[in-house]
DSSP file (Angstrom, degrees, kcal/mol; ACC not computed):
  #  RESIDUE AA STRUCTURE BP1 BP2  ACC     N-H-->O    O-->H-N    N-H-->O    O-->H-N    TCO  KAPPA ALPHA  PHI   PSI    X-CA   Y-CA   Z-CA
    1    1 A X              0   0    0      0, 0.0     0, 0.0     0, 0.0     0, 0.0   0.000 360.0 360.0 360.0  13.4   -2.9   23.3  -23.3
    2    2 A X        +     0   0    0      1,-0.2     2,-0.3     0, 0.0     0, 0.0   0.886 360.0 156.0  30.2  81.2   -3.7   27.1  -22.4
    3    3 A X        -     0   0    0      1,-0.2    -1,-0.2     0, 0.0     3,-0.0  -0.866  37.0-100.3 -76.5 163.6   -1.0   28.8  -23.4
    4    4 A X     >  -     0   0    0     -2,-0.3     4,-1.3     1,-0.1    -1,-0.2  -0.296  26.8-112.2 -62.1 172.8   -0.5   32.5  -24.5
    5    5 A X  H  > S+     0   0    0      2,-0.2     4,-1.8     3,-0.1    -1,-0.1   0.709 117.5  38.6 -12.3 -69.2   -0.3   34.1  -27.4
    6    6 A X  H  > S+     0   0    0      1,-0.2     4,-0.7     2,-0.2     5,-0.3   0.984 116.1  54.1 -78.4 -28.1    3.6   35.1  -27.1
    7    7 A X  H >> S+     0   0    0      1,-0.2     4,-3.6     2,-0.2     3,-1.5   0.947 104.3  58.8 -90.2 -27.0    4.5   31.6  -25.4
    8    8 A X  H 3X S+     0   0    0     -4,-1.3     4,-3.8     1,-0.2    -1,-0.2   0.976 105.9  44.1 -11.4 -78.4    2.9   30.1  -28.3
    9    9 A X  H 3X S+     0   0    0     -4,-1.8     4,-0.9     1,-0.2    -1,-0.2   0.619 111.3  52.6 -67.8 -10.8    5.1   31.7  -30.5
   10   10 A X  H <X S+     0   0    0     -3,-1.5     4,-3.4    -4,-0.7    -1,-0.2   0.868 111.3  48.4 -68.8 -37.3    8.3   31.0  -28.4
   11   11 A X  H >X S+     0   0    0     -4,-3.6     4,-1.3    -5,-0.3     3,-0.7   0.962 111.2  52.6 -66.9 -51.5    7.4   27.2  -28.3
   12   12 A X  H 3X S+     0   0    0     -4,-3.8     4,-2.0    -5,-0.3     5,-0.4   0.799 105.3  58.5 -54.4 -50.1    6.9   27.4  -32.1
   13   13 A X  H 3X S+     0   0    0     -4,-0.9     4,-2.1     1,-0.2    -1,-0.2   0.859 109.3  38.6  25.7 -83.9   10.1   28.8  -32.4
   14   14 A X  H <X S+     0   0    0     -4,-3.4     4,-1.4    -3,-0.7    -1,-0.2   0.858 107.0  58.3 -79.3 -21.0   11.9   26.3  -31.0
   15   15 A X  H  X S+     0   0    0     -4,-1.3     4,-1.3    -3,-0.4    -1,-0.2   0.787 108.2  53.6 -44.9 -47.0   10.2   23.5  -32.2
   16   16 A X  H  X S+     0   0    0     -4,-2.0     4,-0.8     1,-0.2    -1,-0.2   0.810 109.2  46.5 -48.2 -33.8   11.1   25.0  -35.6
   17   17 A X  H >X S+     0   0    0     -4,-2.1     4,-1.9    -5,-0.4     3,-0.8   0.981 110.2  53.9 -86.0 -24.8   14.5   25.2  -34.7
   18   18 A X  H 3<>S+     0   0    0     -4,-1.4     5,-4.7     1,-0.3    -1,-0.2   0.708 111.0  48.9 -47.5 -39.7   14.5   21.2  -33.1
   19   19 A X  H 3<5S+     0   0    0     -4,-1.3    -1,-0.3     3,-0.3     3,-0.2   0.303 102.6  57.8-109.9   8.2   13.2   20.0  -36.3
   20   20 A X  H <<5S+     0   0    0     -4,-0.8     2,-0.4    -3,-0.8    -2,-0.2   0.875 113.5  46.2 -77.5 -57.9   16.0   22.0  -38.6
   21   21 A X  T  <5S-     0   0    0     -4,-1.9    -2,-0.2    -5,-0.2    -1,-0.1   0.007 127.1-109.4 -62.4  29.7   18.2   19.9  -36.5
   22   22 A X  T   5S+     0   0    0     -2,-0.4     2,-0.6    -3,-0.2    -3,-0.3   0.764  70.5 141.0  55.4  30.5   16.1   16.6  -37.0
   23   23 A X      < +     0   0    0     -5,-4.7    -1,-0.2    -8,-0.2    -5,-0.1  -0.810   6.7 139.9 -97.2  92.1   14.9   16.5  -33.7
   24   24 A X  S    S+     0   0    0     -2,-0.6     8,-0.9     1,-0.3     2,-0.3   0.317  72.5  39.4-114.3  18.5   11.0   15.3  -33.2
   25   25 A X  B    S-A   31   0A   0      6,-0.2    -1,-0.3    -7,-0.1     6,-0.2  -0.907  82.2-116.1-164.9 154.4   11.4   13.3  -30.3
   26   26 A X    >   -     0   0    0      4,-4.5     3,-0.6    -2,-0.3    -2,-0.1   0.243  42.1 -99.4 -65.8-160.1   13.4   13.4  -27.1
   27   27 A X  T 3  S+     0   0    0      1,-0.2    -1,-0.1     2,-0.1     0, 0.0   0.937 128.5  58.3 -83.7 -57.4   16.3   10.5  -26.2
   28   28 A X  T 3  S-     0   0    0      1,-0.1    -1,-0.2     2,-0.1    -2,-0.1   0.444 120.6-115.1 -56.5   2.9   13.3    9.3  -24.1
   29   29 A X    <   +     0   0    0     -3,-0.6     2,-0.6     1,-0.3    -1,-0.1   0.517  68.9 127.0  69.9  17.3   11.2    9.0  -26.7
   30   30 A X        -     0   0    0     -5,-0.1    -4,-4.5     1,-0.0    -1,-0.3  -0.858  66.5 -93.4-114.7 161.0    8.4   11.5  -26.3
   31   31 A X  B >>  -A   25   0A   0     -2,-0.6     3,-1.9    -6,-0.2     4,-0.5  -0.166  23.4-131.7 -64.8 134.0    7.4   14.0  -29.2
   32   32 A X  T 34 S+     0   0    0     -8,-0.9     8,-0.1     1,-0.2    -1,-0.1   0.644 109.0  59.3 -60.4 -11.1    9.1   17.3  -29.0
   33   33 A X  T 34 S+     0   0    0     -9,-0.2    -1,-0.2     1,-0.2    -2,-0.1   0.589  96.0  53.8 -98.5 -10.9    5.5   18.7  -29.6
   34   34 A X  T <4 S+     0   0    0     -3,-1.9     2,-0.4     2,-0.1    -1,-0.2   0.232  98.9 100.2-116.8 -14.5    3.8   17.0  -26.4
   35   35 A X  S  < S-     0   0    0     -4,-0.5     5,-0.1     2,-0.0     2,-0.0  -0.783  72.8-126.6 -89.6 132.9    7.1   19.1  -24.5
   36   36 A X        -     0   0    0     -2,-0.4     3,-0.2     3,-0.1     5,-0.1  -0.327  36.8 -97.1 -51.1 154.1    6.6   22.8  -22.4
   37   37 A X  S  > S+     0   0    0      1,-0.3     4,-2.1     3,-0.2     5,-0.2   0.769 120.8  59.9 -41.0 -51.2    8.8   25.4  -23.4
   38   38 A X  H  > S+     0   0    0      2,-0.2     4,-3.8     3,-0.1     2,-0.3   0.960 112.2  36.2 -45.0 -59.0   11.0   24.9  -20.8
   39   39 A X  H >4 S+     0   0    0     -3,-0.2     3,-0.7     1,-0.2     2,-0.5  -0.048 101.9  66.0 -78.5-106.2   11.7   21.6  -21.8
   40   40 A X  H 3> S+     0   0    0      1,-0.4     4,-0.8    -2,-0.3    -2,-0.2  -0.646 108.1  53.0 164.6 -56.2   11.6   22.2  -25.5
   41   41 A X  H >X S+     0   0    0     -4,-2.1     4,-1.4    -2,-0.5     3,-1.2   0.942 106.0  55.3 -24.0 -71.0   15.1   24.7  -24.2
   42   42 A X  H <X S+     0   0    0     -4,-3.8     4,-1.5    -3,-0.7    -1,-0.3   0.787 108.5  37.7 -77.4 -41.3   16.4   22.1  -22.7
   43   43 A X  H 3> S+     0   0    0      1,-0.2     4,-1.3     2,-0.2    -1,-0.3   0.839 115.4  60.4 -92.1 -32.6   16.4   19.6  -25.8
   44   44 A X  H <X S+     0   0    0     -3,-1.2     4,-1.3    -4,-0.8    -1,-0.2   0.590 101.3  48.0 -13.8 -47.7   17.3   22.5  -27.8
   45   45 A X  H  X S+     0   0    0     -4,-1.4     4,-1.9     2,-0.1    -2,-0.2   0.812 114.3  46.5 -91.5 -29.5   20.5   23.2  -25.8
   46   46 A X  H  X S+     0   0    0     -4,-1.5     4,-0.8    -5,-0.3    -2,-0.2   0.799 109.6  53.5 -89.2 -22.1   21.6   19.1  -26.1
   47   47 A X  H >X S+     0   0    0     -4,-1.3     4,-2.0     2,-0.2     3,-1.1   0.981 109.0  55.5 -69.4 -52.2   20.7   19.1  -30.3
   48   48 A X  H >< S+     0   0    0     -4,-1.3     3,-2.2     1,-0.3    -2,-0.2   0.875 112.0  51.4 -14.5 -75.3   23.5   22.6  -30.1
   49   49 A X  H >< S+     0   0    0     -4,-1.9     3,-0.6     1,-0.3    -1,-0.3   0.437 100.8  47.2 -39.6 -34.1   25.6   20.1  -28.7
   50   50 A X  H << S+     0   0    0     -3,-1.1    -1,-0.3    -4,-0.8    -2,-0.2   0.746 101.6  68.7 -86.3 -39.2   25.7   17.5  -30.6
   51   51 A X  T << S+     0   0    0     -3,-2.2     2,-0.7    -4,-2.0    -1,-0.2   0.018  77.3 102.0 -91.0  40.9   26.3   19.7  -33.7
   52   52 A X  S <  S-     0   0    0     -3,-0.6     2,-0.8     7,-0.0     3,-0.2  -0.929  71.2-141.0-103.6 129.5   29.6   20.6  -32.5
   53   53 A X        -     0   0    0     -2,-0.7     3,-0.4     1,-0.2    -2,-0.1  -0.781  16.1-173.2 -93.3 115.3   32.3   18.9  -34.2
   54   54 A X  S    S+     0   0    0     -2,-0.8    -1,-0.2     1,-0.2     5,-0.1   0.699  75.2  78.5 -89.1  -5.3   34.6   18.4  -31.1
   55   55 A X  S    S+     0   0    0     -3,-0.2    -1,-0.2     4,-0.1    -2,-0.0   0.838  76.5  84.4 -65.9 -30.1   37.3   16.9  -33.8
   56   56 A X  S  > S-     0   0    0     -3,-0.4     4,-0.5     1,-0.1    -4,-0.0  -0.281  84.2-130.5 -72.7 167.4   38.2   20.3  -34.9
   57   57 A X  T  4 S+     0   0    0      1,-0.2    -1,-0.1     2,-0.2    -2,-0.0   0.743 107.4  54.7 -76.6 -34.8   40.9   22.2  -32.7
   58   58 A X  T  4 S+     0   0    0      1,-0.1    -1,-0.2     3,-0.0    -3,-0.1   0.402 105.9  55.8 -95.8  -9.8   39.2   25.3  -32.2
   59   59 A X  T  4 S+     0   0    0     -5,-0.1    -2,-0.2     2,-0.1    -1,-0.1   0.552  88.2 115.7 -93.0 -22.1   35.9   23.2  -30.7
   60   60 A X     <  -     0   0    0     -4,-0.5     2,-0.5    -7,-0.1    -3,-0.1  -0.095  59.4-145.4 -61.1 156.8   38.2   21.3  -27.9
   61   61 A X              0   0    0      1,-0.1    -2,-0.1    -7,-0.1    -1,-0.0  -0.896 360.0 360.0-106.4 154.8   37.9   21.7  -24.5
   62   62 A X              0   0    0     -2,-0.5    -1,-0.1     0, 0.0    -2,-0.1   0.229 360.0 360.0 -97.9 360.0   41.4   21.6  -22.6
């Protein structure tokens, strides 16, 4: 795909961190591995989400 060296190592990164949270494919159904960094962030930032427990008191939003 040409990438660097150092964005290599982002994208692996986050990939790692997608598949601690049991993420290998987006809501759309393509493999987190076949996504650019950017999105890779992006799917990253909605997995967060989802592992907030909004039930607790100190997670609500007002």
């Amino acid at each position: 795909m040409g990438f660097t060296k150092a964005a290599v190592s982002k994208r692996d990164l986050v990939i790692e961190e997608l598949h601690k949270l049991n993420v290998f494919v987006t809501k759309q159904g393509q493999k987190i591995d076949d996504l650019n960094y950017d999105d890779l962030k992006y799917e990253l930032v909605l997995a967060t989400f989802r592992q907030i427990d909004i039930e607790k008191d100190e997670n609500r939003w007002y």
